[in-house]
FIKOLZA-1660 file (N, C-alpha, C; in steps of 0.1 Angstrom, whole numbers, plus 5000, padded with zeros to 4 digits):
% residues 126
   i   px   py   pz ch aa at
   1 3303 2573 8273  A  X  N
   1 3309 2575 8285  A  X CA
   1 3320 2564 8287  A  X  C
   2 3331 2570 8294  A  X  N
   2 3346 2561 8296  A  X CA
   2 3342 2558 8311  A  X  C
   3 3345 2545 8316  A  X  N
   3 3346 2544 8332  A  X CA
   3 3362 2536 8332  A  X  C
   4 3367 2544 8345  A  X  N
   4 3380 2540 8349  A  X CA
   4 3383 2542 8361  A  X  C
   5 3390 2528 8361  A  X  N
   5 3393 2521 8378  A  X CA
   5 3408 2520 8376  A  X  C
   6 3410 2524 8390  A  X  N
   6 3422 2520 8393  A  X CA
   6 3428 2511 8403  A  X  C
   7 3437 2507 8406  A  X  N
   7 3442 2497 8413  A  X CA
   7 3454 2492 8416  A  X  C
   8 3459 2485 8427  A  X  N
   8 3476 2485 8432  A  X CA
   8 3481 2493 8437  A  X  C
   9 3472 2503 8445  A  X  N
   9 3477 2508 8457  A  X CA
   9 3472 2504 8465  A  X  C
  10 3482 2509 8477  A  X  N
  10 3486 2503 8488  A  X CA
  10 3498 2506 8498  A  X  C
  11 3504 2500 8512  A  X  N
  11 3512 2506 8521  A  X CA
  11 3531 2502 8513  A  X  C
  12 3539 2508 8513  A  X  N
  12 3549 2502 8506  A  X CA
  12 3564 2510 8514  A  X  C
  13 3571 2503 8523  A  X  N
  13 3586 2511 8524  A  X CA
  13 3593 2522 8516  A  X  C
  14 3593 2528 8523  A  X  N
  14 3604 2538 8511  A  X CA
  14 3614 2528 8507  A  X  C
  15 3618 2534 8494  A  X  N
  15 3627 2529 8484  A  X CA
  15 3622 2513 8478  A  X  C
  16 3604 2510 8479  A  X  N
  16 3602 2497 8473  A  X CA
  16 3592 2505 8462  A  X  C
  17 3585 2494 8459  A  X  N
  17 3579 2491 8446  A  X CA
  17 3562 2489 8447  A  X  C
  18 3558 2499 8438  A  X  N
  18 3542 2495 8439  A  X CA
  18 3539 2496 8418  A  X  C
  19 3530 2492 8416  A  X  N
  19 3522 2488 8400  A  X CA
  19 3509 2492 8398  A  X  C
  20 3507 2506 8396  A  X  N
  20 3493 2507 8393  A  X CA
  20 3488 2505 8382  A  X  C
  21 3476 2497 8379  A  X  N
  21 3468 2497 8366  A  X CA
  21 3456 2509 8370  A  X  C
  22 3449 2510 8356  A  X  N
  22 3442 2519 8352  A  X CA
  22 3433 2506 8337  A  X  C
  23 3422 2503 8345  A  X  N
  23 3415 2499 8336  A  X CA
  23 3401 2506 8330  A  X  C
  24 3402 2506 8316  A  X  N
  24 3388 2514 8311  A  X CA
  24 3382 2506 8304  A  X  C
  25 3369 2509 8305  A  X  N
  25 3357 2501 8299  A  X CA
  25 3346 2513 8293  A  X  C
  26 3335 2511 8289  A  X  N
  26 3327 2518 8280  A  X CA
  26 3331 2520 8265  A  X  C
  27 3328 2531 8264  A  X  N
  27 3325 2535 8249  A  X CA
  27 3345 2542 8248  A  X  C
  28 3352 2528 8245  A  X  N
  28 3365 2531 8249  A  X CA
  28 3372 2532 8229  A  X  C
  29 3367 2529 8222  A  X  N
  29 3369 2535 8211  A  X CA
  29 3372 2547 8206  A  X  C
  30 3384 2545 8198  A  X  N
  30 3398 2562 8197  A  X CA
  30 3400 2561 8199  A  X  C
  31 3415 2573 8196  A  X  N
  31 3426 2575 8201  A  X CA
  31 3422 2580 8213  A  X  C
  32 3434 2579 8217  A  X  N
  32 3430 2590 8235  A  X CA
  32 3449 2592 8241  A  X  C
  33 3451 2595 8245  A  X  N
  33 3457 2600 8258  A  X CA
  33 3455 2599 8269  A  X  C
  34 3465 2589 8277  A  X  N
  34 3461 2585 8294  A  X CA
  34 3473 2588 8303  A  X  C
  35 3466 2598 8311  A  X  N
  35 3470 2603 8319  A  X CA
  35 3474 2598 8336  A  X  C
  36 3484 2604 8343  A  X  N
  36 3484 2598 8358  A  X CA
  36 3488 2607 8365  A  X  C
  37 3478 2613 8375  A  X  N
  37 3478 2623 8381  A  X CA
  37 3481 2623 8400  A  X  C
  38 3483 2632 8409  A  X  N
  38 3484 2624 8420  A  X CA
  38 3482 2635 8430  A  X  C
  39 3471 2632 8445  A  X  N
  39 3467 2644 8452  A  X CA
  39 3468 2640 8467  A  X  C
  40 3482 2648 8472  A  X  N
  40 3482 2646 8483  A  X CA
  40 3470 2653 8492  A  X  C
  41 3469 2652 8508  A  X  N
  41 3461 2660 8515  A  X CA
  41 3467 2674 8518  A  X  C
  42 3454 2682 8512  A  X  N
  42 3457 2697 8514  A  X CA
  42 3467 2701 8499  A  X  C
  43 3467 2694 8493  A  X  N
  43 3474 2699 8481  A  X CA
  43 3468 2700 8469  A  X  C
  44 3472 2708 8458  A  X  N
  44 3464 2702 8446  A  X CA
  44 3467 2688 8440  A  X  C
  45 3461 2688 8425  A  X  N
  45 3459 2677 8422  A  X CA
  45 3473 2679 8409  A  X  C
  46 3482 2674 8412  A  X  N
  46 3494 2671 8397  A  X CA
  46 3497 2662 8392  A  X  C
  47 3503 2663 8383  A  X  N
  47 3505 2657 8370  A  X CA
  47 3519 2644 8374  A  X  C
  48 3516 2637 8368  A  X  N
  48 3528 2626 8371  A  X CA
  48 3531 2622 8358  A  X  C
  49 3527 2619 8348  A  X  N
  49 3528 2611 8336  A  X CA
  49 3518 2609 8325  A  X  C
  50 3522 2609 8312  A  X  N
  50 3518 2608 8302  A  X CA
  50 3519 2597 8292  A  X  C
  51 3506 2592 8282  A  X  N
  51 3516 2582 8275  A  X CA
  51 3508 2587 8262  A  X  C
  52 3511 2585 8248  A  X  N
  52 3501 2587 8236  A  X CA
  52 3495 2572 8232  A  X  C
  53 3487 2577 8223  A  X  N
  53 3477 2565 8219  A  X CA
  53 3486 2553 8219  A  X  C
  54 3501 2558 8211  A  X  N
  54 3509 2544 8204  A  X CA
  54 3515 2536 8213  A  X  C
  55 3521 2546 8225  A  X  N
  55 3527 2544 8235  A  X CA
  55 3541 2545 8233  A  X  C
  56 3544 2554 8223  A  X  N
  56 3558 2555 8217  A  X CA
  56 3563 2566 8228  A  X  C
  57 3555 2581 8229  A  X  N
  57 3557 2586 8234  A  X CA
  57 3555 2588 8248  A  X  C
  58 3562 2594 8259  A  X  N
  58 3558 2597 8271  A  X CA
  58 3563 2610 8273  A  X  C
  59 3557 2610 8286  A  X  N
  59 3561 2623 8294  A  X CA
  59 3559 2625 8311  A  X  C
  60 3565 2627 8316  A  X  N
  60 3568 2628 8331  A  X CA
  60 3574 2640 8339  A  X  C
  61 3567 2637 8354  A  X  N
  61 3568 2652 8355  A  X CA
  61 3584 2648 8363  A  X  C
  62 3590 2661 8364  A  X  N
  62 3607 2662 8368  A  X CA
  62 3606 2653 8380  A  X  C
  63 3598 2648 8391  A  X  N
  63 3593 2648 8409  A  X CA
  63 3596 2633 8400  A  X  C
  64 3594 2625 8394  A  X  N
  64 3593 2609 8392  A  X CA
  64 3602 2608 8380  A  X  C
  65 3605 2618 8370  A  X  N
  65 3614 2610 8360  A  X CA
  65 3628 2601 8365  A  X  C
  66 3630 2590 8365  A  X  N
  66 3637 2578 8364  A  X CA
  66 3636 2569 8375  A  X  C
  67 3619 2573 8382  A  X  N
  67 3614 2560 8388  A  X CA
  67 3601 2560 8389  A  X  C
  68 3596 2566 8378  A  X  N
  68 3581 2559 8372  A  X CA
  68 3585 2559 8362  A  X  C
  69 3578 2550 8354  A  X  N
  69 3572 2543 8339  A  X CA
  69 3558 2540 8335  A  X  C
  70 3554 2550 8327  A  X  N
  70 3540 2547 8322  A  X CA
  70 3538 2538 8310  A  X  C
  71 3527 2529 8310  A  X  N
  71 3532 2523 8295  A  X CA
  71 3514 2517 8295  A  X  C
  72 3510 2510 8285  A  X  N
  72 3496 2507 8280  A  X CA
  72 3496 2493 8274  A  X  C
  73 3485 2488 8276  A  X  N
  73 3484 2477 8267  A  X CA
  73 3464 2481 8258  A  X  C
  74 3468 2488 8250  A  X  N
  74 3457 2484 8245  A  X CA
  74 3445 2479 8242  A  X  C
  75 3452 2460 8242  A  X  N
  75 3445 2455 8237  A  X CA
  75 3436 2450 8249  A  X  C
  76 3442 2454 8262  A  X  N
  76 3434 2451 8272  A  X CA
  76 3426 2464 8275  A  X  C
  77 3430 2476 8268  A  X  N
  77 3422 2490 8278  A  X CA
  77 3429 2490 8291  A  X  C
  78 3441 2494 8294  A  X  N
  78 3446 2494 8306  A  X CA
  78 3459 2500 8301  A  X  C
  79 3460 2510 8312  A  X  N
  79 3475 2516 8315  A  X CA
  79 3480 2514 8328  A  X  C
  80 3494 2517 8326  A  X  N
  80 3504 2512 8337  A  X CA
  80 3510 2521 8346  A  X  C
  81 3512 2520 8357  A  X  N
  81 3524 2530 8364  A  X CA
  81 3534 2521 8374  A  X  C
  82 3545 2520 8367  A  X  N
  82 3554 2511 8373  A  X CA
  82 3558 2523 8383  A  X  C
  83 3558 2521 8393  A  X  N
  83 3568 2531 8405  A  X CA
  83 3579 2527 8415  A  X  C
  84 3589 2529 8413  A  X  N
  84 3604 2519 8417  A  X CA
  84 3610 2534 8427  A  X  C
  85 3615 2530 8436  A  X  N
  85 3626 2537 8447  A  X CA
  85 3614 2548 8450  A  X  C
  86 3600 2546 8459  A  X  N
  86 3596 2555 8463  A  X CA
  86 3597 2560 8477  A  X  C
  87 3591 2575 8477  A  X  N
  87 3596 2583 8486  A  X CA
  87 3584 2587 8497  A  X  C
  88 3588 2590 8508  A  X  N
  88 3573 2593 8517  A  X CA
  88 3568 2606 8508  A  X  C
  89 3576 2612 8501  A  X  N
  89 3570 2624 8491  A  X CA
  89 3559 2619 8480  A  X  C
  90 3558 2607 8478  A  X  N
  90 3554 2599 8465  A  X CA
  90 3534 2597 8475  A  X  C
  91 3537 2598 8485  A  X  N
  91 3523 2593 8491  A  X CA
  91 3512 2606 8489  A  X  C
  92 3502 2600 8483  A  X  N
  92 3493 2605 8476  A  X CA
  92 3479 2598 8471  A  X  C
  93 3470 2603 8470  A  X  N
  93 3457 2593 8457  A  X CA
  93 3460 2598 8445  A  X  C
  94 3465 2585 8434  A  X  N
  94 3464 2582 8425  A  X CA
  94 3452 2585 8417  A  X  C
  95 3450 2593 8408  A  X  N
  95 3443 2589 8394  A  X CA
  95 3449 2590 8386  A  X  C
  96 3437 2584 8372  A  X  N
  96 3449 2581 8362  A  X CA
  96 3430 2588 8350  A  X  C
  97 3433 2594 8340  A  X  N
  97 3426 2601 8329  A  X CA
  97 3429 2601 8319  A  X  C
  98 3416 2601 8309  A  X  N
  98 3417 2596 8298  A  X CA
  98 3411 2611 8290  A  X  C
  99 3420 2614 8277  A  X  N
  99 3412 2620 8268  A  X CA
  99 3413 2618 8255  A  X  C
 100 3406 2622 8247  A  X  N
 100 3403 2615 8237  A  X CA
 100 3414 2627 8225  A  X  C
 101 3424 2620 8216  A  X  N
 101 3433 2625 8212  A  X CA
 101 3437 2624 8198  A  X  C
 102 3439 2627 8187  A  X  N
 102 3443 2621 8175  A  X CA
 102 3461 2631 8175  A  X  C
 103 3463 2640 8182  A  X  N
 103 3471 2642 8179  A  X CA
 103 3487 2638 8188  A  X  C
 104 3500 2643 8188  A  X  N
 104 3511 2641 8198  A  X CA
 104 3513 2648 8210  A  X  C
 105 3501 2660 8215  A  X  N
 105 3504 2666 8227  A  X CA
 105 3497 2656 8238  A  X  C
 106 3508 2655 8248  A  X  N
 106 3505 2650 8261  A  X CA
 106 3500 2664 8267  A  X  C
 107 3488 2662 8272  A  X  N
 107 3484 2672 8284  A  X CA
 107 3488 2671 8296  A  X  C
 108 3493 2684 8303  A  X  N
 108 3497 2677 8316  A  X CA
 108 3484 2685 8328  A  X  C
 109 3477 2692 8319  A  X  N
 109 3471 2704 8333  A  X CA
 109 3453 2691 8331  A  X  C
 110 3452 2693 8347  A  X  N
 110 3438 2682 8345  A  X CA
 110 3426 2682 8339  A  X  C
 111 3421 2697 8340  A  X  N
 111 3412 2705 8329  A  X CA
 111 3415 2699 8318  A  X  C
 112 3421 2693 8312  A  X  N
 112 3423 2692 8295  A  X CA
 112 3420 2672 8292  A  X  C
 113 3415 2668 8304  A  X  N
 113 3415 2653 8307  A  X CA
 113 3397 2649 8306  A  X  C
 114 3391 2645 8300  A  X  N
 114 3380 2638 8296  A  X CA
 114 3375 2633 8307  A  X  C
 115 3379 2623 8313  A  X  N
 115 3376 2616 8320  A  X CA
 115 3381 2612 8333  A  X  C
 116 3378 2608 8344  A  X  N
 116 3385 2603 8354  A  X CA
 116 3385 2591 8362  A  X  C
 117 3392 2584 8374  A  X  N
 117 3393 2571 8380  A  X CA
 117 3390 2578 8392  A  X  C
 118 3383 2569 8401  A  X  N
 118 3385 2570 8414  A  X CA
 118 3392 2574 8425  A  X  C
 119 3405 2573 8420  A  X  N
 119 3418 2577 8427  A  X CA
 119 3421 2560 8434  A  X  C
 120 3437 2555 8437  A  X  N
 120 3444 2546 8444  A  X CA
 120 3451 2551 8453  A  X  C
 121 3448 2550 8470  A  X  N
 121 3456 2556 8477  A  X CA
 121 3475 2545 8475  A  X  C
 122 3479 2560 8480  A  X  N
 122 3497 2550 8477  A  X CA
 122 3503 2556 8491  A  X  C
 123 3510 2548 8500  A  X  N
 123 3513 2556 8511  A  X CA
 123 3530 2549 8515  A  X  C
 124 3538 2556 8513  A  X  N
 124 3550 2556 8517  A  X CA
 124 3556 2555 8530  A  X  C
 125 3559 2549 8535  A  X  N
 125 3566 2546 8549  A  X CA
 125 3577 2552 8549  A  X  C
 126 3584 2556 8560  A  X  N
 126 3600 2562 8559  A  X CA
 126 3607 2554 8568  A  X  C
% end
């Protein structure tokens, strides 16, 4: 079993800055795939970003490309979501998923994700 927390949400102005981590512990051995997902009220649950094992590669969904950044530190078990210029549209609960991967597809659909965090609420002011 993988357990994953998340954390660095919180209340933030539109157009400022919030940092979520995503730390995992357990049986955290492999490759994997980590995911960051995000579920407003009354909506489903979507995709925000992707990163691979190496962290060479990413992927992001159209709503955040060129103001999120996902990125990982391995050696700690933790991934990142840098979020810059956000929007009262960005307010949502954060999670962030892990699946276990040897190859280069980023999953984006949540079904295909192993594991999951708690969720981080994020709430945008306008």
């Amino acid at each position: 079993q993988v357990q994953l927390v998340e954390s660095g949400g919180g209340l933030v102005q539109a157009g400022g800055s919030l940092r979520l981590s995503c730390a995992a512990s357990g049986r955290t051995v492999g490759s994997n795939v980590m995911g960051w997902f995000r579920q407003a009220p009354g909506k489903e649950r979507d995709f925000v970003a992707a990163i691979s094992w190496s962290g060479i590669r990413t992927y992001y969904a159209d709503s955040v490309k060129g103001r999120f950044t996902i990125s990982r530190d391995n050696a700690k078990n933790t991934v990142y979501l840098q979020m810059n210029s956000l929007e009262p549209e960005d307010t949502a609960v954060y999670y962030c998923a892990r699946k276990y991967s040897v190859s280069t597809y980023l999953p984006t659909r949540s079904h295909e994700y192993d594991y999951w965090g708690q969720g981080t609420q994020v709430t945008v002011s306008s």
